[in-house]
N, CA, C and O atoms as a MOPAC input file, in Angstrom:
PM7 MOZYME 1SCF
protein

 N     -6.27200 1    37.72800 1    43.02500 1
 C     -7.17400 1    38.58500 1    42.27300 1
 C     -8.12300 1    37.69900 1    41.45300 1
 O     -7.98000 1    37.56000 1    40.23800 1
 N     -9.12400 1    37.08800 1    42.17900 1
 C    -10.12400 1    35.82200 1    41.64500 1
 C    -11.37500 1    36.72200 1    41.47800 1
 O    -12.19000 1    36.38100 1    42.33500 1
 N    -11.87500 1    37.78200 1    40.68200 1
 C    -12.71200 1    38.39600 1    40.56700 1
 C    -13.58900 1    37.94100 1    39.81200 1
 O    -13.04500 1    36.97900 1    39.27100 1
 N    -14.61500 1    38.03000 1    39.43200 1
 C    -16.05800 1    37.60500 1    38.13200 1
 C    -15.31600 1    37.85300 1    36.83400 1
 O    -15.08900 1    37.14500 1    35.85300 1
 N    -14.89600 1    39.59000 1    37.29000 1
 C    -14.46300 1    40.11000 1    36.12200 1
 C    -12.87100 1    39.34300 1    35.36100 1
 O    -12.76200 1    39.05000 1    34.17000 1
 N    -11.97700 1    39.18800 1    36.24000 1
 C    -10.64000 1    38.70100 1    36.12100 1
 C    -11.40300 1    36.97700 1    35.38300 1
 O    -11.18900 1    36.78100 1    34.18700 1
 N    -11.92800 1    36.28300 1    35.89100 1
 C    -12.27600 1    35.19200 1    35.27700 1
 C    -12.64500 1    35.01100 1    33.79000 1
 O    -12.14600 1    34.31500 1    32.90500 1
 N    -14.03400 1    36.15700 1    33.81800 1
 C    -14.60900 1    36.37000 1    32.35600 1
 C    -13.09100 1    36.63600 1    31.24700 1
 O    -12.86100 1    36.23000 1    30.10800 1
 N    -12.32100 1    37.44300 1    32.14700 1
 C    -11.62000 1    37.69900 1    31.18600 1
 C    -10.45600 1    37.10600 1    30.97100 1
 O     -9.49700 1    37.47100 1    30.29100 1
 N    -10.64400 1    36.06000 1    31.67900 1
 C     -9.05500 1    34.71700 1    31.53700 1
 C    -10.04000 1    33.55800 1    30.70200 1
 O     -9.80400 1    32.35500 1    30.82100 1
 N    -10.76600 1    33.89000 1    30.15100 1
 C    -11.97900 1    32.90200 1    29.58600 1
 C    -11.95500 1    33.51300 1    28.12800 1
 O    -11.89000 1    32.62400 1    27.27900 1
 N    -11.98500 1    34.64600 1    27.67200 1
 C    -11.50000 1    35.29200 1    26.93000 1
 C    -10.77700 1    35.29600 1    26.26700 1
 O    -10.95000 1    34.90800 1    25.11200 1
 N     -9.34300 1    35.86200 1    26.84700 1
 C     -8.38500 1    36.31200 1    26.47100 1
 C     -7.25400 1    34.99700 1    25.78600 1
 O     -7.12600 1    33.80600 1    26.06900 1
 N     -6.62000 1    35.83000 1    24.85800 1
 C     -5.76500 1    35.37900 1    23.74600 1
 C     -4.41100 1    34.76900 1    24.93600 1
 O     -4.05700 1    35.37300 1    25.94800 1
 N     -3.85700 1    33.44700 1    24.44300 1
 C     -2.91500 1    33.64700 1    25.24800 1
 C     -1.72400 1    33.81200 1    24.01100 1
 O     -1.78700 1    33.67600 1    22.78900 1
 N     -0.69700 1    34.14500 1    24.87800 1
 C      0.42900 1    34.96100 1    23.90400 1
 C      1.52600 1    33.21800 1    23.23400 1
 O      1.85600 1    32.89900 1    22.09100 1
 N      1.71000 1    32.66900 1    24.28800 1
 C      2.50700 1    31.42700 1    23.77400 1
 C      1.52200 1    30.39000 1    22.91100 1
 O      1.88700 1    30.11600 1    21.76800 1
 N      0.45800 1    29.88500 1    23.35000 1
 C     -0.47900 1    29.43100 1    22.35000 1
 C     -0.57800 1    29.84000 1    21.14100 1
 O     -0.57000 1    29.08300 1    20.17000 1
 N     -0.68400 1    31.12100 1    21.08400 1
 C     -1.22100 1    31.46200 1    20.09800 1
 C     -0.02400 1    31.71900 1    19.27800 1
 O     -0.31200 1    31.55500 1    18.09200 1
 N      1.21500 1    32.06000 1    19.45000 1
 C      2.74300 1    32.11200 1    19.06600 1
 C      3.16000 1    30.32300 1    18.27200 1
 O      3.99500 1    30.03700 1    17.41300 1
 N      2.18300 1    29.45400 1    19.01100 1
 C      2.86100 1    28.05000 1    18.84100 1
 C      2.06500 1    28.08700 1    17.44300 1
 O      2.55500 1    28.23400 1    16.32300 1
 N      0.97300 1    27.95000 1    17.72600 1
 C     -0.18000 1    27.79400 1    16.35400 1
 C      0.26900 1    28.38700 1    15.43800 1
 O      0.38900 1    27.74200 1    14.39700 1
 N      0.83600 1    30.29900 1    15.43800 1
 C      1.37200 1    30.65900 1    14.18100 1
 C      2.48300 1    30.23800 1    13.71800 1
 O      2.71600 1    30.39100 1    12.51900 1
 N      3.19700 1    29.76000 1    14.36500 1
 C      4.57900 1    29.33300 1    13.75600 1
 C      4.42800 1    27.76300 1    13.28700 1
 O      5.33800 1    27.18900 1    12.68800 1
 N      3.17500 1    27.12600 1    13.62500 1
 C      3.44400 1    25.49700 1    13.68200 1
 C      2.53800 1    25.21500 1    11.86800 1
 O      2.81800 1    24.60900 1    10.83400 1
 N      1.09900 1    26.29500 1    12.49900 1
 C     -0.28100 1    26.12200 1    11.82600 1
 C     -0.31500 1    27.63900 1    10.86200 1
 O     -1.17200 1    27.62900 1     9.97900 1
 N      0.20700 1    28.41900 1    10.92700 1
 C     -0.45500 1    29.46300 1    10.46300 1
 C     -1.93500 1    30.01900 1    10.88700 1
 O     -2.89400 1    30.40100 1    10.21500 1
 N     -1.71100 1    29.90100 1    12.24700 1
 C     -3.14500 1    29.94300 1    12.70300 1
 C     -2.74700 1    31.34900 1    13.85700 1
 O     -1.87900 1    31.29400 1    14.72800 1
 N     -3.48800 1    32.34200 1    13.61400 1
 C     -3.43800 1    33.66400 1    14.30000 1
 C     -4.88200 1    34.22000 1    14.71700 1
 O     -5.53300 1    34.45200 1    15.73600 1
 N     -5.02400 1    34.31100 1    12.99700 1
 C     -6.54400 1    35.11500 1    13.19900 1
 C     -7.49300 1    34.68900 1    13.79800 1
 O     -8.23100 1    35.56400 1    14.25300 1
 N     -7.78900 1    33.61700 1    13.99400 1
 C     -8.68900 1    32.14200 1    13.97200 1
 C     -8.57700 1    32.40400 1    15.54200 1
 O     -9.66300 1    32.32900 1    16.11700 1
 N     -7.43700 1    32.70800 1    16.37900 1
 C     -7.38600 1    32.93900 1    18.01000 1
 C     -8.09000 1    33.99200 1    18.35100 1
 O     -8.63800 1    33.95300 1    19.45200 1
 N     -8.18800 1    34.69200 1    17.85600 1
 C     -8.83500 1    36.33400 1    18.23700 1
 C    -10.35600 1    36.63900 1    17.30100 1
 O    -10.64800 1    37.77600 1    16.93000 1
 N    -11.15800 1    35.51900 1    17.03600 1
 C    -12.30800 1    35.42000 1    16.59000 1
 C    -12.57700 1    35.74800 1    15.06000 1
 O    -13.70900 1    35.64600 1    14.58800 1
 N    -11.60800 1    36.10000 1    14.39800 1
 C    -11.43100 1    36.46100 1    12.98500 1
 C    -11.24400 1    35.25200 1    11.98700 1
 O    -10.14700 1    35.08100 1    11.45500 1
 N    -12.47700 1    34.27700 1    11.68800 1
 C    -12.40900 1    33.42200 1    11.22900 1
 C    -12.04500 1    33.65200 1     9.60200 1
 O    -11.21000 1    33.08500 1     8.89700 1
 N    -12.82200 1    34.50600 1     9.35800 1
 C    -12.78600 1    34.97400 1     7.92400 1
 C    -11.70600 1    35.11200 1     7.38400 1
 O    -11.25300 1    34.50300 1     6.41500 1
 N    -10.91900 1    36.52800 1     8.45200 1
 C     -9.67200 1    36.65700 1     7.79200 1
 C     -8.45900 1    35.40800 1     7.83100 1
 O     -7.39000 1    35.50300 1     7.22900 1
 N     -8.87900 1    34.20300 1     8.68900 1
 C     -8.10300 1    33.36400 1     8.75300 1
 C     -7.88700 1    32.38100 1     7.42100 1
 O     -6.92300 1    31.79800 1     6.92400 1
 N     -9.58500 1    32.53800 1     7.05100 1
 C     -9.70400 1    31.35600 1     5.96900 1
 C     -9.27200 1    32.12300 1     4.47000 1
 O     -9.24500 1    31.42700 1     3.45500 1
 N     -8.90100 1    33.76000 1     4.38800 1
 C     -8.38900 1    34.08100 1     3.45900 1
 C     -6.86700 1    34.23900 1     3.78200 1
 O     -6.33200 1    34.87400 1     2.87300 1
 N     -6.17600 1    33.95700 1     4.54900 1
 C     -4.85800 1    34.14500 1     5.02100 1
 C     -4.99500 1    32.71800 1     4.78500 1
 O     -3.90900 1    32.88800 1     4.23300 1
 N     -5.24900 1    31.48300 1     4.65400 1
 C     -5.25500 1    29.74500 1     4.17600 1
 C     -5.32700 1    29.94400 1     2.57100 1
 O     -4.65100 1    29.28100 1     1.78400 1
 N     -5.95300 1    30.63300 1     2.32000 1
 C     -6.99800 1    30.69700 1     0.75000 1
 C     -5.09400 1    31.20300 1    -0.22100 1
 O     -4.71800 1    30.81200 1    -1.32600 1
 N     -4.37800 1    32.10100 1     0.72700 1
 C     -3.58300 1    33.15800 1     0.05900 1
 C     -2.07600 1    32.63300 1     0.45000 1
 O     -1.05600 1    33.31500 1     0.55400 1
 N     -2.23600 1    31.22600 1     0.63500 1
 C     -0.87200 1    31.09900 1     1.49800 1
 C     -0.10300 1    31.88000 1     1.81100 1
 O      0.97400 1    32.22900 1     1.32700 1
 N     -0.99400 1    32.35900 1     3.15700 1
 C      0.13500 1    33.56800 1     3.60500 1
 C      0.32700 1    34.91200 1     2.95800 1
 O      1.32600 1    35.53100 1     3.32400 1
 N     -0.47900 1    35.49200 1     2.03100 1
 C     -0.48300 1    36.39000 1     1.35600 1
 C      0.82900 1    36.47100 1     0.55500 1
 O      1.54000 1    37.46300 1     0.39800 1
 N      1.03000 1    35.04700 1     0.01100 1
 C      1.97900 1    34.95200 1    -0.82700 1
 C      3.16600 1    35.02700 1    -0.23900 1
 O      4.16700 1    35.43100 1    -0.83200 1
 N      3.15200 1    34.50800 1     1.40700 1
 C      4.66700 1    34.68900 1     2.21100 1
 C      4.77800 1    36.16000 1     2.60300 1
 O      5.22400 1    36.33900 1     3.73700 1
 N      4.43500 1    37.35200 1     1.83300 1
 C      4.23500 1    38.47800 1     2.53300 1
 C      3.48900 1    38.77100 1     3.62000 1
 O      3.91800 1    39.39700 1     4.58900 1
 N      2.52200 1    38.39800 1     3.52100 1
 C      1.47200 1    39.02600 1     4.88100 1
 C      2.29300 1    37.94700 1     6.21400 1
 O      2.48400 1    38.40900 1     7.33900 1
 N      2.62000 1    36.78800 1     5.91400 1
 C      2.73200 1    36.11700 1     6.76700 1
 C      4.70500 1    36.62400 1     7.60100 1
 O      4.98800 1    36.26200 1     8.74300 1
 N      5.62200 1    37.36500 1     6.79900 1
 C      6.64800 1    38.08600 1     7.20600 1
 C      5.84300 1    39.28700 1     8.29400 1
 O      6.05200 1    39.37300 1     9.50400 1
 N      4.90400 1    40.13700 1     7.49400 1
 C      4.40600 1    41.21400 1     8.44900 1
 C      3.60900 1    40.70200 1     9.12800 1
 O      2.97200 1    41.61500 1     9.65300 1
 N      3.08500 1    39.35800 1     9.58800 1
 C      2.42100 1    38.70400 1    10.79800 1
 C      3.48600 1    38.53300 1    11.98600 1
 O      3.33900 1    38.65700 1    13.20200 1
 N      4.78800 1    38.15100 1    11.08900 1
 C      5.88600 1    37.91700 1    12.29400 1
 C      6.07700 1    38.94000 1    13.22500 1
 O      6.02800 1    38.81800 1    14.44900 1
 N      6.33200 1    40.11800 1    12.47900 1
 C      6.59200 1    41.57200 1    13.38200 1
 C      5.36500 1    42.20100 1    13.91400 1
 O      5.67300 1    43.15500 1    14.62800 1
 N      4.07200 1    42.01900 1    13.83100 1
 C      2.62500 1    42.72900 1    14.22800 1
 C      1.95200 1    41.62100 1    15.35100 1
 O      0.98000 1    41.87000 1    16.06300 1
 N      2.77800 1    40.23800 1    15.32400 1
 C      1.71800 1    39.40400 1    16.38300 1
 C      1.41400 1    39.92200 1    17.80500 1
 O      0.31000 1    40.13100 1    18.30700 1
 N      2.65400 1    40.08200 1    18.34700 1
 C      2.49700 1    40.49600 1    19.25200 1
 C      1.31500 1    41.68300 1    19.93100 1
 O      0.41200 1    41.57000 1    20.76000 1
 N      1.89800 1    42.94900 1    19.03300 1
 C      0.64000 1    43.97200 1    19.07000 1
 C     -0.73000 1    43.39900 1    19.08400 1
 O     -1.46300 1    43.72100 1    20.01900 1
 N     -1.06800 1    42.77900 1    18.38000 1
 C     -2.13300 1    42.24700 1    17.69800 1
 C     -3.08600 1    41.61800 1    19.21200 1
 O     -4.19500 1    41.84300 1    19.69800 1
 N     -1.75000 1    40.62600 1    19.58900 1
 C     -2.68900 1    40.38100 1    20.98700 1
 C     -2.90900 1    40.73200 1    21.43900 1
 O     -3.96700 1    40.44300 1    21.99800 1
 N     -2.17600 1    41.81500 1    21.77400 1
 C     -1.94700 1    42.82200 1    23.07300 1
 C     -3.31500 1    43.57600 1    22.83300 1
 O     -4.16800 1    43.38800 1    23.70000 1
 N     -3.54700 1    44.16200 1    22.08600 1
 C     -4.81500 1    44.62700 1    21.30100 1
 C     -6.21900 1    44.37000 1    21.47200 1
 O     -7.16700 1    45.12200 1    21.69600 1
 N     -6.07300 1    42.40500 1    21.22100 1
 C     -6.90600 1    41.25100 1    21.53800 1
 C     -7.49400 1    42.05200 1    22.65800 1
 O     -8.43100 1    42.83100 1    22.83500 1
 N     -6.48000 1    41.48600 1    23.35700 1
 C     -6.91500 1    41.44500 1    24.59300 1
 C     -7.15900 1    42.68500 1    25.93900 1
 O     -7.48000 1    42.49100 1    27.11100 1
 N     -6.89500 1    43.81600 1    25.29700 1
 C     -7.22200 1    44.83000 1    25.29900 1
 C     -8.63400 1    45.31000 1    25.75900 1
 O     -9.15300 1    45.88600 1    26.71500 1
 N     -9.07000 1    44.59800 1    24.20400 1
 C    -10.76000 1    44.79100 1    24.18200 1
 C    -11.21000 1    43.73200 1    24.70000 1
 O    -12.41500 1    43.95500 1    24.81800 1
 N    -10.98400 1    42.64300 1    25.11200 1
 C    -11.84900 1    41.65300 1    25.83300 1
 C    -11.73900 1    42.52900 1    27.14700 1
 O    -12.85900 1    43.00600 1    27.32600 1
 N    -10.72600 1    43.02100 1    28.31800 1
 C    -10.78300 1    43.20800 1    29.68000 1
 C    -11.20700 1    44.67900 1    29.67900 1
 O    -11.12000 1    45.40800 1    30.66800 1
 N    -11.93300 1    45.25600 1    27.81200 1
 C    -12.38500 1    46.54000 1    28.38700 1
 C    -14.43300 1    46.04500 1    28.40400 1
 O    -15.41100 1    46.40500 1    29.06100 1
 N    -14.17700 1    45.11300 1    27.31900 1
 C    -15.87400 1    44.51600 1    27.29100 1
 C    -16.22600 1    43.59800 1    28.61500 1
 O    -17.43000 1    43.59800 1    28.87400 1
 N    -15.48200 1    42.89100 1    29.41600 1
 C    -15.75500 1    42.51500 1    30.70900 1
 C    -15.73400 1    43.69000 1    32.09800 1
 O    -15.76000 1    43.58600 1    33.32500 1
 N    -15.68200 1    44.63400 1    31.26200 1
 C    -15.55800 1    45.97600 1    32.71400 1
 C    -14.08500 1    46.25200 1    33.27000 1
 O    -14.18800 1    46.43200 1    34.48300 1
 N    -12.93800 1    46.34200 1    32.91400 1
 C    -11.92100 1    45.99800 1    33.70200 1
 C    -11.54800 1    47.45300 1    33.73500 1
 O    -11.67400 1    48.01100 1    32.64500 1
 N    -11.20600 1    48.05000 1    34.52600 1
 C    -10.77700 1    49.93100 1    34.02900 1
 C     -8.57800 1    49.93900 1    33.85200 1
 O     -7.71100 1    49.07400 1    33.97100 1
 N     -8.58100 1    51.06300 1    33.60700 1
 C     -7.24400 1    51.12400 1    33.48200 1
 C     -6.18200 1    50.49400 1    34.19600 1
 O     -5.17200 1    49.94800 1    33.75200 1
 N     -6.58900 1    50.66400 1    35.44100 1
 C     -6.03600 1    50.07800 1    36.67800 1
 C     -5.96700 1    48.79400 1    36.82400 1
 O     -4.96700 1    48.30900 1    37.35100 1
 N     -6.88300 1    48.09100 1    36.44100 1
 C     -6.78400 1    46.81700 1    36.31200 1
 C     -6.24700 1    46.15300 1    35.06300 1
 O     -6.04900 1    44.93800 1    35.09300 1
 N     -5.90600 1    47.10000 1    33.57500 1
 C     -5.73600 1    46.64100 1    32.47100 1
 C     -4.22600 1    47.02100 1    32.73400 1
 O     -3.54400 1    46.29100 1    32.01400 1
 N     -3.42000 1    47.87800 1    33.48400 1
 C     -2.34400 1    48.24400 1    33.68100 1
 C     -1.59100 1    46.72900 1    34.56000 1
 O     -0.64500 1    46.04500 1    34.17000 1
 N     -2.38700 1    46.57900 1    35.78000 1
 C     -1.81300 1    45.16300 1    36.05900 1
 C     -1.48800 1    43.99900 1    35.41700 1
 O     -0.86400 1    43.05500 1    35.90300 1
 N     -2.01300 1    44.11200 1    34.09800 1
 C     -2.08600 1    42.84700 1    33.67700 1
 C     -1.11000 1    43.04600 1    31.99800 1
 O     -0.98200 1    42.30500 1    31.02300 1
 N     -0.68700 1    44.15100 1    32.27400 1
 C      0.04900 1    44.76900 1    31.55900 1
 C     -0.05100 1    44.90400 1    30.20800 1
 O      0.74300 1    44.80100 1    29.27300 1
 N     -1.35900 1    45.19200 1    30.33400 1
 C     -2.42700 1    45.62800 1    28.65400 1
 C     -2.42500 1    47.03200 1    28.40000 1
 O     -3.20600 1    47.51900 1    27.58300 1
 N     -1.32200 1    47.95300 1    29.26300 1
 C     -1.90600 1    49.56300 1    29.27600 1
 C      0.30300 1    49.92900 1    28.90100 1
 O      0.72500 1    51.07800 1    28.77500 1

């Protein structure tokens, strides 16, 4: 499945272990999914004082899933194809 569209959107998309390594290593989440801002106030807040960064543990996942959601719906991808890739 080597499509334009499948490419754009492996060019894109968040990967789930990367981005799992960075938060647990770096505190680095937001910063993967283009949210620089909220990254540099999640640095600014260490972690929202260790709180935000507990409810980062339990929401990452979603979060990508989410990500990446909207990248394979802004490259054209329809249900069918967001279901394969197991974004649906």
């Amino acid at each position: 499945m080597d499509t334009p569209k499948m490419r754009a959107y492996q060019n894109d998309a968040c990967d789930i272990t990367t981005t799992w390594l960075l938060f647990l290593f770096f505190g680095w989440s937001y910063g993967s999914m283009g949210r620089t801002g909220l990254q540099m106030l999640y640095y600014i807040t260490c972690g929202g004082f260790g709180l935000w960064t507990l409810i980062r543990l339990f929401t990452l996942n979603d979060a990508i899933k989410e990500y990446n959601r909207g990248v394979a719906a802004r490259v054209g991808m329809d249900n069918q194809e967001m279901a394969a890739l197991g974004l649906m």
